[in-house]
PAMIMAR-795254 format. One line per 5 residues: number of its first residue (from 0); their letters; for each residue x, y negated, z of C-alpha. Coordinates in steps of 0.1 Angstrom, whole numbers, plus 5000, padded with zeros to 4 digits. Layout:
<zados>
NUM = a = X:Y:Z | ...
</zados>
This chain:
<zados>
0 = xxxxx = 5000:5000:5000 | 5012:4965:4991 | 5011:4934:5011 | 4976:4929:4993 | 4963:4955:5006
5 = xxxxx = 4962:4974:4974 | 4974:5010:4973 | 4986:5035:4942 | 4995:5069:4939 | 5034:5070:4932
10 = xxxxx = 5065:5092:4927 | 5092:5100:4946 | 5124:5119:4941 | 5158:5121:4955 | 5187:5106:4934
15 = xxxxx = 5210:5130:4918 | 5242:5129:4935 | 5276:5132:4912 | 5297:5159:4919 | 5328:5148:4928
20 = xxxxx = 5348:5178:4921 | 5341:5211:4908 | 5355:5245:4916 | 5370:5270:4884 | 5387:5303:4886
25 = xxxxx = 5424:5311:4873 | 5412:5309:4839 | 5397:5275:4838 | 5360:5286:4836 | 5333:5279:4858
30 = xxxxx = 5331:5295:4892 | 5301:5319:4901 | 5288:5323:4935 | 5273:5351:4951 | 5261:5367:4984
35 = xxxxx = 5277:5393:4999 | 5272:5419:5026 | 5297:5406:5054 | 5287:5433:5083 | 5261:5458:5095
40 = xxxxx = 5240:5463:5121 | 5272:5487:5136 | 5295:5464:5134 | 5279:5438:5156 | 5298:5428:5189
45 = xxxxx = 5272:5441:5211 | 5276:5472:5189 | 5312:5478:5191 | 5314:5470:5230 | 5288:5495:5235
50 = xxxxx = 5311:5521:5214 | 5340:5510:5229 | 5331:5512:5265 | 5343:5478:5272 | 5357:5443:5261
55 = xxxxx = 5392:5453:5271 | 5388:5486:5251 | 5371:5469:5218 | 5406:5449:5221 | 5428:5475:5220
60 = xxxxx = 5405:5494:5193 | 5409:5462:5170 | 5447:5462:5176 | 5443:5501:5168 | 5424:5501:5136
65 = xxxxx = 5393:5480:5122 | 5363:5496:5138 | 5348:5459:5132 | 5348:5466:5095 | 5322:5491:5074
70 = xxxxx = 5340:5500:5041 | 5310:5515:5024 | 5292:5481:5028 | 5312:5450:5036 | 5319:5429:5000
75 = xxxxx = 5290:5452:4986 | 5269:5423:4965 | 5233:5409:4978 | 5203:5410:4950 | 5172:5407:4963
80 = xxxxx = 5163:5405:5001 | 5136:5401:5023 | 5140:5380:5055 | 5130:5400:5090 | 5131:5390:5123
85 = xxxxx = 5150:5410:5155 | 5141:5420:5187 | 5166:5425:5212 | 5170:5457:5209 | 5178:5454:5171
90 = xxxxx = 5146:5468:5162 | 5125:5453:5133 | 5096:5427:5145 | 5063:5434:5125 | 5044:5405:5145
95 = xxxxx = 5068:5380:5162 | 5055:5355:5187 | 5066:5319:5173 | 5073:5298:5205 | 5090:5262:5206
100 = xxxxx = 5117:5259:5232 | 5130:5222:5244 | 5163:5224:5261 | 5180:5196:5278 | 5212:5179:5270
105 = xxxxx = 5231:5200:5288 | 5219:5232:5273 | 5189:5242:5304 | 5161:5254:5289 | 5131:5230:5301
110 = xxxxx = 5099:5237:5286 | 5086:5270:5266 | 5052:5270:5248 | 5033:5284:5221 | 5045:5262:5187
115 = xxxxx = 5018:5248:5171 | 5022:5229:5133 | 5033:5197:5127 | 5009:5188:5098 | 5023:5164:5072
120 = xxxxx = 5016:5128:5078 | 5029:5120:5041 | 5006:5134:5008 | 4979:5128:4981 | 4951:5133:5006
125 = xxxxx = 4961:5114:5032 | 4958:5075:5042 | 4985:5056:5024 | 5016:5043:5040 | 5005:5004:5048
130 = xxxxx = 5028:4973:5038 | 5038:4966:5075 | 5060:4932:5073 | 5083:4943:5092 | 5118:4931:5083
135 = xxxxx = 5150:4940:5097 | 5186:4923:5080 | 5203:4952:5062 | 5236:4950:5085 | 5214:4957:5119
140 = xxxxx = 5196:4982:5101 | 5229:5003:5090 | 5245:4999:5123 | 5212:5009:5145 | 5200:5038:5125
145 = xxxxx = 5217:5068:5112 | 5203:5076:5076 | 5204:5109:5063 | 5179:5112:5034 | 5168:5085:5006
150 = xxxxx = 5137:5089:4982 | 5132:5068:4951 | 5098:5056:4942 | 5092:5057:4905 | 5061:5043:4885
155 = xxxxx = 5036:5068:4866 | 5021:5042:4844 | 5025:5006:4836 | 4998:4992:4865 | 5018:5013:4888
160 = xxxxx = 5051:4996:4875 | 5036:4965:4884 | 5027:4977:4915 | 5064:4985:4926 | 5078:4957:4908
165 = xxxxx = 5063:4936:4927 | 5075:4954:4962 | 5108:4955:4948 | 5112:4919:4940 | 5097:4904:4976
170 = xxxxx = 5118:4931:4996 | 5152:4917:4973 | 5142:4881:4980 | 5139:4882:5013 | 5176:4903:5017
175 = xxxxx = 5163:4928:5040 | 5148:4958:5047 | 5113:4970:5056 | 5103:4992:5084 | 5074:5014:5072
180 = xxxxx = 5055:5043:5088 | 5023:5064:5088 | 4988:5063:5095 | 4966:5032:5099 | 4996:5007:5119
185 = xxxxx = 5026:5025:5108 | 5030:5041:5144 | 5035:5072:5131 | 5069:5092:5116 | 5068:5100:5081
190 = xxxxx = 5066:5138:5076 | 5065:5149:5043 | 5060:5186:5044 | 5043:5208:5070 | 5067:5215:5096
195 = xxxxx = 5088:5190:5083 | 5114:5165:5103 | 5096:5133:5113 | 5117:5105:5096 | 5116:5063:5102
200 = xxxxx = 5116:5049:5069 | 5132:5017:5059 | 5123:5000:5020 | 5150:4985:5002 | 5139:4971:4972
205 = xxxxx = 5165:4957:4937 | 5152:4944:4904 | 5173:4937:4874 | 5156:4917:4846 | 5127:4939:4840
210 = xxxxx = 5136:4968:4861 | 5136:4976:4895 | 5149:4999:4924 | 5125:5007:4952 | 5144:5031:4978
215 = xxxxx = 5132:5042:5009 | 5162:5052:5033 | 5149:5074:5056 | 5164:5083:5096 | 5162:5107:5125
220 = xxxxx = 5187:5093:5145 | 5195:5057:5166 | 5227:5047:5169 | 5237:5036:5206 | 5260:5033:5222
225 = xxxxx = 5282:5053:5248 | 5275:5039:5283 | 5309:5038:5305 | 5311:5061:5333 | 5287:5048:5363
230 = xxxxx = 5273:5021:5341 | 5236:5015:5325 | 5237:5021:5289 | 5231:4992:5264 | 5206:4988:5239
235 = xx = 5171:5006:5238 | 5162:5034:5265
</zados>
């Protein structure tokens, strides 16, 4: 939705990246990746301390010999597979309980509970993501927020070009960057897929004689910084 309150289905897509190298065999051509079976089931640590008796003895065996190593499968090439889940025990889970566990920063465990979807806040059916107004200069932006992803919004038809255009040349005018979110006052992160990480967007918007640049930089992360030791930490709680 623009600052008019008008609102337009649109693309997105992520820019293609150039490679900055390439990897090729002895011979000059092109190098070809594939998956390979690196260890079994018996080769496991629990596995070979169980054989062994002991840690102390699954040392000596691996000074010994290479117990950790199955030469009938190891290096044996991967075609198609089927993801399964474990139990403890090793044993294949037909029906697995999905649970979400929060742990603290030091690695206790500090909430367990059934997991429930995160439905996408993002998507063709759904309210569209309102102009908010809400500027921020470009070098507070890059040194508050961490960005990880960035999406490209693209026109489908010439209205829709207008549309953009339009975003892209306000947004370059006013040298900054705008904080959008979801739903009706842009409270909400901007999730894009079921499931999916819950982002703070920013819109950067370029225009070049009659074309434009509309990017939204996208973060999960705030930069802050480190508090010394005994002292209250600066910047937002």
């Amino acid at each position: 939705m623009d600052q008019k309150k008008r609102d337009a289905q649109i693309e997105v897509e992520s820019p293609s990246k150039r490679e900055s190298h390439r990897w090729v065999e002895p011979g000059g051509g092109p190098v070809t990746h594939v998956r390979l079976v690196k260890g079994t089931e018996n080769t496991t640590y629990a596995a070979l301390v169980e054989k062994a008796g002991s840690p102390e003895a699954l040392s000596q065996a691996l000074i010994d010999g290479d117990p950790e190593v199955d030469l009938e499968q190891v290096g044996r090439r991967l075609t198609h597979t089927s993801r399964v889940y474990l139990g403890p025990e090793g044993n294949v889970l037909y029906v697995a309980r999905i649970l979400k566990v929060v742990y603290s920063p030091e690695g206790v465990e500090t909430a367990r509970e059934d997991f429930i979807d995160v439905e996408a806040t993002v998507g063709e059916d759904l309210p569209p993501i309102p102009w908010t107004g809400r500027l921020m200069p470009i070098e507070q932006a890059i040194r508050r927020f961490a960005f990880v992803r960035k999406l490209q919004l693209r026109h489908v038809n010439g209205l829709t070009f207008d549309f953009l255009y339009e975003m892209a040349k306000t947004l370059e005018e006013s040298g900054k960057l705008m904080f959008v979110g979801a739903g009706a006052k842009a409270k909400d992160p901007l999730i894009f897929q079921t499931n999916g990480s819950p982002f703070r967007g920013f819109l950067e918007g370029r225009t070049e004689g009659e074309s434009y640049k509309l990017v939204l930089h996208l973060s999960n992360l705030e930069i802050k910084k480190v508090a010394p030791s005994g002292a209250a930490a600066e910047g937002d709680a």
